[in-house]
C-alpha positions in Angstrom: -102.2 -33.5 -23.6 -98.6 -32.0 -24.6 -97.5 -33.7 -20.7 -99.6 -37.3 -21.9 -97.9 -37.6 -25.2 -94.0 -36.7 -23.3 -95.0 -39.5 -20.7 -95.9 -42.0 -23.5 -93.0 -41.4 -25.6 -91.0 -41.7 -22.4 -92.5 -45.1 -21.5 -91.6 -46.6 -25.0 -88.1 -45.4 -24.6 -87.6 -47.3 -21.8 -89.6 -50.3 -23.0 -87.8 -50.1 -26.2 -84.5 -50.3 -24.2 -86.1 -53.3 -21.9 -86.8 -55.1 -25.1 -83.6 -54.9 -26.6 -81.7 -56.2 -23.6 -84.1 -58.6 -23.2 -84.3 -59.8 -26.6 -80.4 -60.1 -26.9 -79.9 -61.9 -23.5 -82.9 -64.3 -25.1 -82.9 -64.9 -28.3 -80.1 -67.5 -28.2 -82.6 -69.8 -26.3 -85.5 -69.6 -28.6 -83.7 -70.1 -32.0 -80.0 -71.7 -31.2 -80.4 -73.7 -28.4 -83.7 -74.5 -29.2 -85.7 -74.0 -32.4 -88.7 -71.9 -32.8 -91.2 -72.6 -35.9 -93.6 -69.8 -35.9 -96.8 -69.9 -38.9 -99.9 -67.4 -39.4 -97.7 -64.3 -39.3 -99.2 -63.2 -42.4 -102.2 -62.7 -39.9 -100.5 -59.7 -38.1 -99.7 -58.1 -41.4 -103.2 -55.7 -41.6 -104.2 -55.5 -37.7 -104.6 -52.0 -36.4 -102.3 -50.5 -34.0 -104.8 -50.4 -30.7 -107.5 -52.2 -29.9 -105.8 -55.8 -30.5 -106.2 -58.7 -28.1 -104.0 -61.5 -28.5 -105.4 -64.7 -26.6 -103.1 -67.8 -25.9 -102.6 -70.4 -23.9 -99.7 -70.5 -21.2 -96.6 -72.5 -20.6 -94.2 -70.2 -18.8 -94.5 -67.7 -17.1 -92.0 -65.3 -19.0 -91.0 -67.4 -22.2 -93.9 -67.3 -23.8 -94.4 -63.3 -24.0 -90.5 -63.2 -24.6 -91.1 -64.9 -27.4 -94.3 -62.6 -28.5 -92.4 -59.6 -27.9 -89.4 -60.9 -30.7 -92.3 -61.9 -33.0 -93.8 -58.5 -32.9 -90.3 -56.6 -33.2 -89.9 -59.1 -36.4 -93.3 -58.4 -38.0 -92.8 -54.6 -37.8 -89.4 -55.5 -40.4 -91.8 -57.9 -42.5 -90.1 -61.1 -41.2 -92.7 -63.8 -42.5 -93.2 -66.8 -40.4 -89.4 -65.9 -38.5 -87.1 -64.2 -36.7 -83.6 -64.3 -38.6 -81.1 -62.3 -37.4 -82.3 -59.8 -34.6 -81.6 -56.5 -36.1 -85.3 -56.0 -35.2 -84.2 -55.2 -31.5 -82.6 -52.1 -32.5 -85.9 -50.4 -33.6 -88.6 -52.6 -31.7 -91.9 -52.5 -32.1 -93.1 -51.2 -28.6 -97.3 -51.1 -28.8 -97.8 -53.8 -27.3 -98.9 -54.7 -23.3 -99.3 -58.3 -21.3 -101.5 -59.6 -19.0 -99.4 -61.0 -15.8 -100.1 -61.8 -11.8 -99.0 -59.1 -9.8 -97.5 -61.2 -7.5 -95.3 -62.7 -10.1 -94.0 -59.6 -11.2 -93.4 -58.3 -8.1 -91.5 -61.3 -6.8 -87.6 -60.3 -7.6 -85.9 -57.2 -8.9 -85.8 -59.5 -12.6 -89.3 -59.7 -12.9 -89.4 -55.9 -11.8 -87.6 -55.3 -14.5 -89.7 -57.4 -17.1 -92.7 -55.5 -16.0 -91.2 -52.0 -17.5 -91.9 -54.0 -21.1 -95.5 -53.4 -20.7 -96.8 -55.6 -17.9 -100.1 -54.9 -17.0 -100.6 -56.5 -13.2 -103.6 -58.0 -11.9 -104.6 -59.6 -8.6 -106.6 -63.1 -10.5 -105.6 -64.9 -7.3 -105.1 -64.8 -3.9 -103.9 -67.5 -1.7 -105.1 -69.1 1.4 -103.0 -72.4 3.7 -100.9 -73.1 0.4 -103.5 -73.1 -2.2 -105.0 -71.0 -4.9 -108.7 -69.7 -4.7 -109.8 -68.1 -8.0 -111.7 -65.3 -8.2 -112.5 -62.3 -10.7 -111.2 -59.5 -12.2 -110.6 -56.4 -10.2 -112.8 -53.2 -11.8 -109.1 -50.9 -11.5 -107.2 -54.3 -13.4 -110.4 -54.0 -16.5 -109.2 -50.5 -16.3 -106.2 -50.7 -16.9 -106.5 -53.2 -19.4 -109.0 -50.6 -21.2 -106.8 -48.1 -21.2 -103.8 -50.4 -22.7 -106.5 -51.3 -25.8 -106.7 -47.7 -26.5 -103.3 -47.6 -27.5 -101.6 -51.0 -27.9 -101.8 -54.5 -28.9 -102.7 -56.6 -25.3 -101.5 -60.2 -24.7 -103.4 -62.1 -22.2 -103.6 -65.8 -21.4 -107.3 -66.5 -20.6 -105.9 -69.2 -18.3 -104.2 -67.6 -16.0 -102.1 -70.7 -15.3 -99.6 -72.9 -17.0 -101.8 -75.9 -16.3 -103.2 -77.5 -19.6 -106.7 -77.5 -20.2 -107.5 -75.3 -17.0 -110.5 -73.8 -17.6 -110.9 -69.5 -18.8 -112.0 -67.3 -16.8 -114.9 -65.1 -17.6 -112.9 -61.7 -17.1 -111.4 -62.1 -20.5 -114.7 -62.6 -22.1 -115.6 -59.4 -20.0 -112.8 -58.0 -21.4 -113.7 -58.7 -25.1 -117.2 -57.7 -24.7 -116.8 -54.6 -23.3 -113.9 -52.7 -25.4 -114.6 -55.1 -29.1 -111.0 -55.3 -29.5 -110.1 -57.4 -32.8 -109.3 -60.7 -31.2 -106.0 -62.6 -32.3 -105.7 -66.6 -30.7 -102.2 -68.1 -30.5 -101.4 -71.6 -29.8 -97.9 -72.5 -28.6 -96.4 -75.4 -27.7 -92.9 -76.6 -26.4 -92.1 -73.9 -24.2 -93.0 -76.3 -21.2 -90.4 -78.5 -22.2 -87.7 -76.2 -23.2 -87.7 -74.3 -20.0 -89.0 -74.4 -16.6 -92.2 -72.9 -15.5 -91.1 -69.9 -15.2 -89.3 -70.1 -18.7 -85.9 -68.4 -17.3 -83.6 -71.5 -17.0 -83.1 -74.6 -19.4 -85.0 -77.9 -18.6 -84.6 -79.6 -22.2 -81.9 -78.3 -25.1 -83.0 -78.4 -28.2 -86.6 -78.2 -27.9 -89.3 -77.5 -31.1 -91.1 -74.4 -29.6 -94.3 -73.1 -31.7 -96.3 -70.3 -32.1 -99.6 -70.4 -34.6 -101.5 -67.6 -35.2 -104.7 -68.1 -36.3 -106.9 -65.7 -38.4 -108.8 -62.9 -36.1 -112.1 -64.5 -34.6 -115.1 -63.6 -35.2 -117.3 -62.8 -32.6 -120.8 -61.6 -31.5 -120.0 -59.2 -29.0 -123.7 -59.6 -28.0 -123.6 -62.9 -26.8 -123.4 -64.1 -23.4 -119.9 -64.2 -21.6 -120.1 -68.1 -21.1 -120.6 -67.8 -25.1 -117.6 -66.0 -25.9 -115.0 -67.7 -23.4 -116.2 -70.7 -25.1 -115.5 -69.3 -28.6 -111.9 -67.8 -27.3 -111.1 -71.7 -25.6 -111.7 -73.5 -28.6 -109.8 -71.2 -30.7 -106.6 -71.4 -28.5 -107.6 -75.3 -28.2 -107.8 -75.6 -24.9 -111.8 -76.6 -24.5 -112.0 -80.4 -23.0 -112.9 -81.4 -26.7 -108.5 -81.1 -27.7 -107.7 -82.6 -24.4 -107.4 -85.9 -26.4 -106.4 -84.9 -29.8 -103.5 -86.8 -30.7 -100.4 -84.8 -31.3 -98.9 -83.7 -34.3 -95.4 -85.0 -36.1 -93.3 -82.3 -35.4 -91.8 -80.3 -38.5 -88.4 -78.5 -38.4 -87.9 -75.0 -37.4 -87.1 -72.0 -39.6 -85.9 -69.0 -37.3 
């Protein structure tokens, strides 16, 4: 036990350090030359620290859990609904893991270096003469992502793909029915605009991004897997029933 807790304490050093090079490199981009509006924070203020899923939809492959990762670090100072200066990043919060492809992370030593932050790999897809065939969850990947409840808050994008309105995949309903985590959906937008898809370089300055937290759902963890992806995909608002919602008027940011 004595060797477990020395490991985990050494793991959030390092992601602690990650985060905070990270977060200074990036947080220019998500409140200066762009502006972030974040609401619902007041949602995170009472969540336990394990056993937390946060499910979102996807616009980049990095941006998005950048930003997560500064809204965390800001919640654990009591920001409400922003960032402000980040002082945060010297103390960071450090419970949490993501969801990511492991062919993503694995493709340069950048996103090598992203995964020490708390990157928990899985092989969702494989790919055959240029295209993507889907398929499920590894049993080691549910594992893992097990294990990561037991201690942390877990971000995962039901999706797996940046494309709007894809449909979920069942091995986040798996997920949710067998650990019960207390489940926490996001919806973000803007991030697609701001940056490209994989959210490290600039594609439009000045960009509203936002992040919504909605209240924790609440869910049957009896029902049927179709049942709760359904539940999860309305709450993130990615069910064919949004796909023609019309859009909001923007509102300012306050970062």
């Amino acid at each position: 036990m004595a060797q477990i807790a020395k490991s985990i304490k050494s793991s959030n050093i390092i992601k602690g350090l990650v985060y905070f090079l990270v977060g200074i490199f990036t947080y220019p981009g998500i409140c200066i030359i762009n502006r972030l509006r974040i609401t619902g924070m007041e949602h995170l203020k009472n969540l336990p620290r394990k056993n937390v899923l946060f499910v979102s939809n996807h616009q980049t492959y990095f941006a998005d859990v950048i930003t997560f990762i500064h809204i965390f670090c800001a919640n654990k100072w009591r920001k409400k609904n922003k960032l402000g200066i980040p002082y945060y990043l010297l103390w960071p919060f450090t419970g949490i893991n993501y969801v990511a492809a492991e062919e993503t992370m694995n493709s340069n030593w950048l996103t090598k270096i992203f995964s020490l932050a708390g990157a928990i790999t899985v092989k969702r897809t494989w790919k055959k003469d240029g295209g993507e065939v889907r398929r499920g969850l590894d049993p080691s990947d549910t594992r893992n992502i097990h294990l990561a409840l037991e201690k942390n808050w877990v971000i995962t994008f039901p999706q797996g793909t940046t494309k709007p309105f894809a449909p979920g995949r069942k091995g986040t309903a798996y997920i949710i029915k067998q650990n019960q985590p207390v489940v926490v959906p996001v919806v973000i937008n803007g991030f697609w605009r701001a940056f490209n898809k994989k959210g490290l370089v600039f594609k439009k300055k000045g960009s509203l991004l936002t992040v919504r937290f909605k209240a924790p759902l609440q869910i049957n963890y009896d029902d049927s897997l179709d049942d709760i992806l359904e539940t999860v995909m309305d709450a993130i608002e990615q069910s064919p029933r949004f796909m023609h919602r019309p859009a909001k008027k923007p509102v300012l940011a306050e970062f």
